[in-house]
C-alpha positions in Angstrom: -142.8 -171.4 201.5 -143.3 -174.6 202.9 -146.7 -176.2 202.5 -149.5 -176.8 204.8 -150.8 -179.7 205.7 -153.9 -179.4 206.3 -156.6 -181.8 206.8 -159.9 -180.3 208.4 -162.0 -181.8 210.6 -162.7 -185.5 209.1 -159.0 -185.8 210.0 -159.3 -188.8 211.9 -162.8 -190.4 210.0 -164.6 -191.0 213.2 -167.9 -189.8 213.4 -168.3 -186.5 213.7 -171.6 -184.4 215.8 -171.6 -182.2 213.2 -172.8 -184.3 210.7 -175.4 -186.8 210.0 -174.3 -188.1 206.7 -171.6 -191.3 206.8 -168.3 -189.8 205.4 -165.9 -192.2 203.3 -162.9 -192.3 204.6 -160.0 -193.7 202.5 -156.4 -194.0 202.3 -153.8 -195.4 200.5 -153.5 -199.2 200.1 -149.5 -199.6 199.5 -146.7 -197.8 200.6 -144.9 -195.4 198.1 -142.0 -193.4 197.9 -143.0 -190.2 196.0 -140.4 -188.9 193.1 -139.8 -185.5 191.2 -138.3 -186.7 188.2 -138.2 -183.9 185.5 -141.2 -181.6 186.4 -143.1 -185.5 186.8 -143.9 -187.3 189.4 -143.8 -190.7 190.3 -145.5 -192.6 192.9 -143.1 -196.1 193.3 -143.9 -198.9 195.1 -142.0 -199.8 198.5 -141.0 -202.7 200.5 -143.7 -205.3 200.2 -146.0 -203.0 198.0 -143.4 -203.9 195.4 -143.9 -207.1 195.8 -147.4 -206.9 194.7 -147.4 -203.7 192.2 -145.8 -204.0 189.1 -144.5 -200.7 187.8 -145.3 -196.8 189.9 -147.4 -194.5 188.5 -147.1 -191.2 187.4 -148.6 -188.2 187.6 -148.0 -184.3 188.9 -147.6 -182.5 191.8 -151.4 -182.2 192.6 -151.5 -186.0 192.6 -148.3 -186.1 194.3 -149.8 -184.1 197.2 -153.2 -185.6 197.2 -151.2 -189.0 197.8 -148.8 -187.7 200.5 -152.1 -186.9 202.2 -153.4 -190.5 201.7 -151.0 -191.4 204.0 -153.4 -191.3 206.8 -157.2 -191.5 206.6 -158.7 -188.4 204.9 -162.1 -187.8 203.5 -162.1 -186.4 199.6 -163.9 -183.5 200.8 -160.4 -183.0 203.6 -158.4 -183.7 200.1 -160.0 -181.3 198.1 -159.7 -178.2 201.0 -155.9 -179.6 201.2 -155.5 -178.5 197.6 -157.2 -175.2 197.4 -155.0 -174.4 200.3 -152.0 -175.5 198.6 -152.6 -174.7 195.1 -153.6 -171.3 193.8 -157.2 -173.3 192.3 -160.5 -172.8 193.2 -162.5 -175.4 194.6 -164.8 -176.3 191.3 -161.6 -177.0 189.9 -159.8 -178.9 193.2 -163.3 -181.3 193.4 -163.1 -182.5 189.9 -159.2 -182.8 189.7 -159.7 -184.4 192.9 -162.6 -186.8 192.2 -160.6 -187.5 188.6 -157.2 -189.0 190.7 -159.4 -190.5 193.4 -161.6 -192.4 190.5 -158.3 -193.9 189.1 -156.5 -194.7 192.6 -159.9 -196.6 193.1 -160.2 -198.2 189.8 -156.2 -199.0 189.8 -157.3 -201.0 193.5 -154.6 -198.6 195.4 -156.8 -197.2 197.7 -158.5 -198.5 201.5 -162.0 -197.5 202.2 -164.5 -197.1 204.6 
């Protein structure tokens, strides 16, 4: 079946009436082209992103979907309901696998935030 994209209501990271606390909103810094290569998957650096990155990095297909969704500004709350929906994990399990790729895109300097 083909998956869902789905990215609830902090789609767009503009302030929302429903809530009073500030949302981070965040996004990928570089462009990649994302890569199955033997059950792995590879995130790889394109056109000017390249030019700055050395190497891709890899990892597997819940951090190959996380990433497709960092496309366009998301909130890691929107990220982890995008997995559960995707994935059959509950959501203990999406927010730390979740929190665990978005610590390393942040430490690795790949991600915009704001």
């Amino acid at each position: 079946s083909p998956r869902k994209n789905i990215l609830p209501h902090f789609r767009n990271c503009r302030a929302s009436a429903y809530s009073a606390i500030k949302v981070m909103c965040m996004k990928l810094k570089y462009e990649f082209a994302i890569r199955e290569i033997m059950g792995e998957y590879a995130l790889v650096p394109m056109g000017n992103s390249a030019l700055q990155l050395n190497g891709m990095v890899l990892t597997n297909a819940v951090g190959a979907f996380v990433c497709e969704n960092l496309v366009q500004d998301t909130t890691q709350e929107a990220l982890v309901q995008a997995v559960v929906n995707e994935f059959d994990i509950d959501e203990i399990t999406a927010e730390n696998d979740v929190a665990e790729f978005v610590g390393y895109l942040r430490t690795a300097q790949l991600l915009t935030e704001n």
